[in-house]
C-alpha positions as CSV (number, residue, x, y, z in Angstrom):
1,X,117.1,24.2,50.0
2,X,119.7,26.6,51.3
3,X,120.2,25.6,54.4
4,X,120.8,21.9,52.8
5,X,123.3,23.8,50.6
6,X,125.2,25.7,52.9
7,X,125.3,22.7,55.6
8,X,126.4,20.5,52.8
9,X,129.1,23.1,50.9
10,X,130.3,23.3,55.0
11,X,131.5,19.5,54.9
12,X,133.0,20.4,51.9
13,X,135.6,22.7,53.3
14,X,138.2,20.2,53.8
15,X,138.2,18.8,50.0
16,X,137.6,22.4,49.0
17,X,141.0,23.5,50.8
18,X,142.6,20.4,50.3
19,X,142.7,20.0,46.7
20,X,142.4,24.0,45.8
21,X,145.7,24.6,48.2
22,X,147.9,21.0,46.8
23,X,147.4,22.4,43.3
24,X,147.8,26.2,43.8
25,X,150.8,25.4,44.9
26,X,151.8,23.4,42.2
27,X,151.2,26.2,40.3
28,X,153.3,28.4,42.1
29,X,156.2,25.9,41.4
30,X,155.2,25.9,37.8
31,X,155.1,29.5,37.0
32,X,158.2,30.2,39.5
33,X,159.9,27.2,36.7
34,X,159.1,29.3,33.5
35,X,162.3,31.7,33.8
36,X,164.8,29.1,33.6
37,X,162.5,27.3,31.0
38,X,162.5,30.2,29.2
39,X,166.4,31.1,29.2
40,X,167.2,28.1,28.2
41,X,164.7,28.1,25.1
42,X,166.9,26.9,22.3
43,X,167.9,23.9,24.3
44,X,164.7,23.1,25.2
45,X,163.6,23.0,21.5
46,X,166.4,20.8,20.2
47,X,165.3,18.6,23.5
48,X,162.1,18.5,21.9
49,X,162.7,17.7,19.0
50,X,164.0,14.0,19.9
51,X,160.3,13.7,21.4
52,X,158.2,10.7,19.9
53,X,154.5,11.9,18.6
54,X,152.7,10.2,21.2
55,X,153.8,12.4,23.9
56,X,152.4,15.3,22.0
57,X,149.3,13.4,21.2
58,X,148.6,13.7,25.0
59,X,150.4,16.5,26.2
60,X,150.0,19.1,23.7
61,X,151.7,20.5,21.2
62,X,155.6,20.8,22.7
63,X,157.3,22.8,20.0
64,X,155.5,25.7,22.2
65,X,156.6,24.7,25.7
66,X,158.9,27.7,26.0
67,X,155.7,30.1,25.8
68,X,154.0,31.2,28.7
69,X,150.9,29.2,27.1
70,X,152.5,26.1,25.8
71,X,154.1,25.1,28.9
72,X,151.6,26.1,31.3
73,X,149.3,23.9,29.2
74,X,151.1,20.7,28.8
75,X,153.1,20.9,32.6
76,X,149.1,21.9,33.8
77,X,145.8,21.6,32.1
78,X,146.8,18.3,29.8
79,X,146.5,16.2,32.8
80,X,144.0,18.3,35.4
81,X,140.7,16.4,33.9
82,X,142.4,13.3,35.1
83,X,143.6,14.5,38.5
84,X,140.5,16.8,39.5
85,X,138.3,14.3,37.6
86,X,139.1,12.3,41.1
87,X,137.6,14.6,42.8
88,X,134.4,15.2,40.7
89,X,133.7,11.4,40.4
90,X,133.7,10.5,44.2
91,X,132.0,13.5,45.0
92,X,129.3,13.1,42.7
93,X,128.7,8.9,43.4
94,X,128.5,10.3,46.9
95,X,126.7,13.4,47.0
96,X,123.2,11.2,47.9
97,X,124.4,7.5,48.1
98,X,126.5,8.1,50.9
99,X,124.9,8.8,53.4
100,X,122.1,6.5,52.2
101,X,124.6,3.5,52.4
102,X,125.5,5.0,56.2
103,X,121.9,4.5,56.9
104,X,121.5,8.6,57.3
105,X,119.6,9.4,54.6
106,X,116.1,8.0,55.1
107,X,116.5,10.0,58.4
108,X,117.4,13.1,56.8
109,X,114.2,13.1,54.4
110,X,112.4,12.1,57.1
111,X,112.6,15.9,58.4
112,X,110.0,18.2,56.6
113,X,111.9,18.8,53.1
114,X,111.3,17.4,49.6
115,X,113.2,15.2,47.7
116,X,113.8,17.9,44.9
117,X,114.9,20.8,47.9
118,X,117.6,18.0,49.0
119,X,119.2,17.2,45.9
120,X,119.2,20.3,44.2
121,X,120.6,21.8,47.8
122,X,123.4,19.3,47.1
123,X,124.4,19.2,43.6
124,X,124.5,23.6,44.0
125,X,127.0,22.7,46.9
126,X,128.5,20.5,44.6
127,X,128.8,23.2,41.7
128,X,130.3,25.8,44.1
129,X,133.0,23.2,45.5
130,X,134.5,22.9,42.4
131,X,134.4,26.5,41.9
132,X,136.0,27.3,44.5
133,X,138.7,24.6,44.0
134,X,139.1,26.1,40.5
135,X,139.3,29.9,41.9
136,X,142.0,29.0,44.4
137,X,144.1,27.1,41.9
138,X,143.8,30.4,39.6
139,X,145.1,32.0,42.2
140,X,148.5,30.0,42.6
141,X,148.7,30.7,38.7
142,X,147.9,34.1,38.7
143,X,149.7,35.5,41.7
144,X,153.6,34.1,40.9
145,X,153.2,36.4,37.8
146,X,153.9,39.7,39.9
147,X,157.6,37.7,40.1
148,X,158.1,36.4,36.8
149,X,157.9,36.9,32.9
150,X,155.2,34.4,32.8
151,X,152.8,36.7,31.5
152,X,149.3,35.1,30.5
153,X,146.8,38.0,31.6
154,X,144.1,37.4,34.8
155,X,141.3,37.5,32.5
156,X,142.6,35.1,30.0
157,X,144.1,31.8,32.5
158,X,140.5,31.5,33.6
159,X,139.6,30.4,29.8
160,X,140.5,26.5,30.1
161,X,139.8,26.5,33.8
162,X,136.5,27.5,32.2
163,X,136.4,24.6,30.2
164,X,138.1,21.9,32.8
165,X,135.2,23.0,34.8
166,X,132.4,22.2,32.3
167,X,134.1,18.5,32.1
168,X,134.4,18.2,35.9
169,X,130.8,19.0,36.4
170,X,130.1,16.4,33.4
171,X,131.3,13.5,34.7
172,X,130.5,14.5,38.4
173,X,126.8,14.7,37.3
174,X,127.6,11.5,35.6
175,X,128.3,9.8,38.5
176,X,125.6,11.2,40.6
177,X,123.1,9.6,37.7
178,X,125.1,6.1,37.8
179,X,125.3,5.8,41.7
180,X,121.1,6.3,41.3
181,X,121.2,3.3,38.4
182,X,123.7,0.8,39.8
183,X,123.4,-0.8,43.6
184,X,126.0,0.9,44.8
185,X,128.2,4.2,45.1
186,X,131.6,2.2,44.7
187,X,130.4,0.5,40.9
188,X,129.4,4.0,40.1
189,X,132.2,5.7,41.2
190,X,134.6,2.7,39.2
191,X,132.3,3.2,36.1
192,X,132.3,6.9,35.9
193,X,136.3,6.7,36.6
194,X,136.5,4.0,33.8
195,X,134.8,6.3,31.3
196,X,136.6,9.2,32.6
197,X,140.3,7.6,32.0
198,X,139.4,6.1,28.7
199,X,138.1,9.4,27.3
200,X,141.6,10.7,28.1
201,X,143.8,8.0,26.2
202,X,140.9,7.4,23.2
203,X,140.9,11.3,22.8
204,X,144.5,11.4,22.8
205,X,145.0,8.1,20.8
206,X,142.7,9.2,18.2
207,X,145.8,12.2,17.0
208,X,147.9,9.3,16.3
209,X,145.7,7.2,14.4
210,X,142.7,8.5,12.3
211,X,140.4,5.5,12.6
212,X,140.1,6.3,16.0
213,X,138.4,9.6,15.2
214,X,134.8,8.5,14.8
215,X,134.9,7.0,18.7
216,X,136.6,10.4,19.7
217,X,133.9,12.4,18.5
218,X,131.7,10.7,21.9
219,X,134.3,10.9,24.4
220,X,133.9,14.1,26.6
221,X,137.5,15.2,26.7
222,X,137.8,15.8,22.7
223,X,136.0,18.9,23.6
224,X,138.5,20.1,25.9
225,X,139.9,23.3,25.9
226,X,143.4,24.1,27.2
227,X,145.9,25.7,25.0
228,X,143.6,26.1,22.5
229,X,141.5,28.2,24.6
230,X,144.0,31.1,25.3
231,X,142.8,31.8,21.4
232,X,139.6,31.9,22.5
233,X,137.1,28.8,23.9
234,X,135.0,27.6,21.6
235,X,131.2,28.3,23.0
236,X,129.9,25.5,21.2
237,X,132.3,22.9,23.0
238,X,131.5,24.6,26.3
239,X,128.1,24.4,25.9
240,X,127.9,21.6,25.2
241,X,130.0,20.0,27.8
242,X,127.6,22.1,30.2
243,X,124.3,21.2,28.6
244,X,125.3,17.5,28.7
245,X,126.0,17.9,32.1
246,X,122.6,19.3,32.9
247,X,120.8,16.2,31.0
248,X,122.7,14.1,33.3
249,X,121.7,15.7,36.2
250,X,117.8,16.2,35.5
251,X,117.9,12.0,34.7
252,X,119.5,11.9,38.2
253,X,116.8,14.0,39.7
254,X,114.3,12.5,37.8
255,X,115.3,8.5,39.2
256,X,116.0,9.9,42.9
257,X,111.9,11.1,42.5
258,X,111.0,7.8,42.0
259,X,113.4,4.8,43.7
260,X,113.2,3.8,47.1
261,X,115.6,4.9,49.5
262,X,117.4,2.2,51.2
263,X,117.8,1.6,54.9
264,X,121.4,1.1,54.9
265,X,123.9,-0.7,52.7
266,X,124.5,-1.1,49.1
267,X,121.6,-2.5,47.3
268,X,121.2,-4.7,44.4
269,X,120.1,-5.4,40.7
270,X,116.5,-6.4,41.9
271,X,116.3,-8.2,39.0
272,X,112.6,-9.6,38.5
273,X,113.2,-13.4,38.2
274,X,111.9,-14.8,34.7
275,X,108.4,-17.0,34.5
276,X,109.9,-20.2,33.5
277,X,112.1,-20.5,36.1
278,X,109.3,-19.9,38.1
279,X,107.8,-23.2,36.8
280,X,111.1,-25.0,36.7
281,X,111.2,-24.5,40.6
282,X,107.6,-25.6,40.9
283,X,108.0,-28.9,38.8
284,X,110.9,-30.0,40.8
């Protein structure tokens, strides 16, 4: 299992580098922003004030962008489920259906290595990409602040990257379950991104209008943390983010045990035809 993991957190390197340095250093622009943000506060909060609700349904609450906090959170974290949620969709349709579609996989298993070694060597290298995409974009947060009054603490700006990560490994896990239900990696990549993007506008919908609330309550991103977790993350969210995610990726285990792996291609509903058609064919 670890030599599957470390050969598969190897190919990796590129999206691991390539996302974790594009948003670092959109970090450094952001924190190396908060000085003139911050000597201009009072014009910043009559700006504000001109704001309709909905941006603040979506964004945060902007009567705090001048703090260190606010505006780290709404210019950041309000929109990194979306952006990274990219990343955590293709990677988990792909992390087995990939190579089966390429026609690699039934070669691959057909080394001396179980089923259960292989996925669980992938879906580790899987956790420890985004982990590492997550530690190099606190990095480009954490490091401007040597040069600026943005001053948020080490210890505390990895408290929502805690939380962005339990919903990146929720709907990765997600997609790694759907690409082992529907025929194909690309349906489950589009589903998981589907459900991904409308969690983000029912969960910020549902602040502007209340009958909205009782759908909210099921999409993932309710439960995210990002301002609010500089007060402290909420264990019971997290945890449940993360157990949700571990559900979906036992169910995934669990179906990769038992389906046949294709030759090559994208496969199909195999859907059993019904008896009477049977009998319409043979009458005719």
């Amino acid at each position: 299992m670890m030599t599957i993991f470390r050969y598969t957190l190897r190919r990796f390197r590129g999206q691991i580098l390539g996302w974790g340095i594009a948003l670092a250093l959109f970090g450094v622009l952001l924190v190396s922003m908060y000085d003139m943000i911050a000597a201009e506060q009072e014009q910043f909060e009559e700006l504000l004030k001109v704001y309709p609700p909905e941006i603040s349904a979506f964004m945060g609450d902007i009567g705090t962008f001048a703090t260190p906090e606010g505006f780290v959170s709404i210019e950041f974290f309000s929109y990194m489920p979306l952006i990274l949620g990219i990343f955590a969709v293709l990677t988990g349709s792909g992390l087995l259906v990939s190579d089966e579609e390429n026609g690699r996989l039934d070669l691959i298993m057909a080394h001396p290595v179980s089923r259960t070694a292989l996925f669980l060597g992938r879906l580790l290298a899987f956790v420890a990409a985004t982990v590492a995409i997550l530690a190099i974009v606190w990095l480009g947060l954490v490091v401007p602040m040597n040069w600026s009054s943005f001053d948020i603490g080490w210890g505390r700006m990895w408290l929502p990257l805690l939380s962005l990560l339990a919903e990146l490994l929720l709907f990765g896990t997600l997609a790694l379950l759907l690409s082992m239900l529907l025929p194909s990696r690309r349906m489950a990549a589009t589903t998981a991104g589907l459900l991904l993007v409308a969690s983000f506008f029912i969960t910020g919908l549902a602040k502007i209008n209340e009958n909205l609330e009782p759908v909210a309550r099921l999409s993932p991103l309710n439960y995210y943390q990002a301002q609010d977790a500089f007060q402290g993350l909420n264990g019971a969210w997290l945890a449940g983010l993360l157990g949700s995610a571990v559900v979906f990726a036992a169910l995934a285990w669990w179906r990769f045990q038992r389906r046949d792996i294709r030759v090559g291609g994208e496969g199909g509903w195999r859907l059993p035809l019904l008896p009477f058609r049977r009998r319409a064919g043979a009458g005719s």
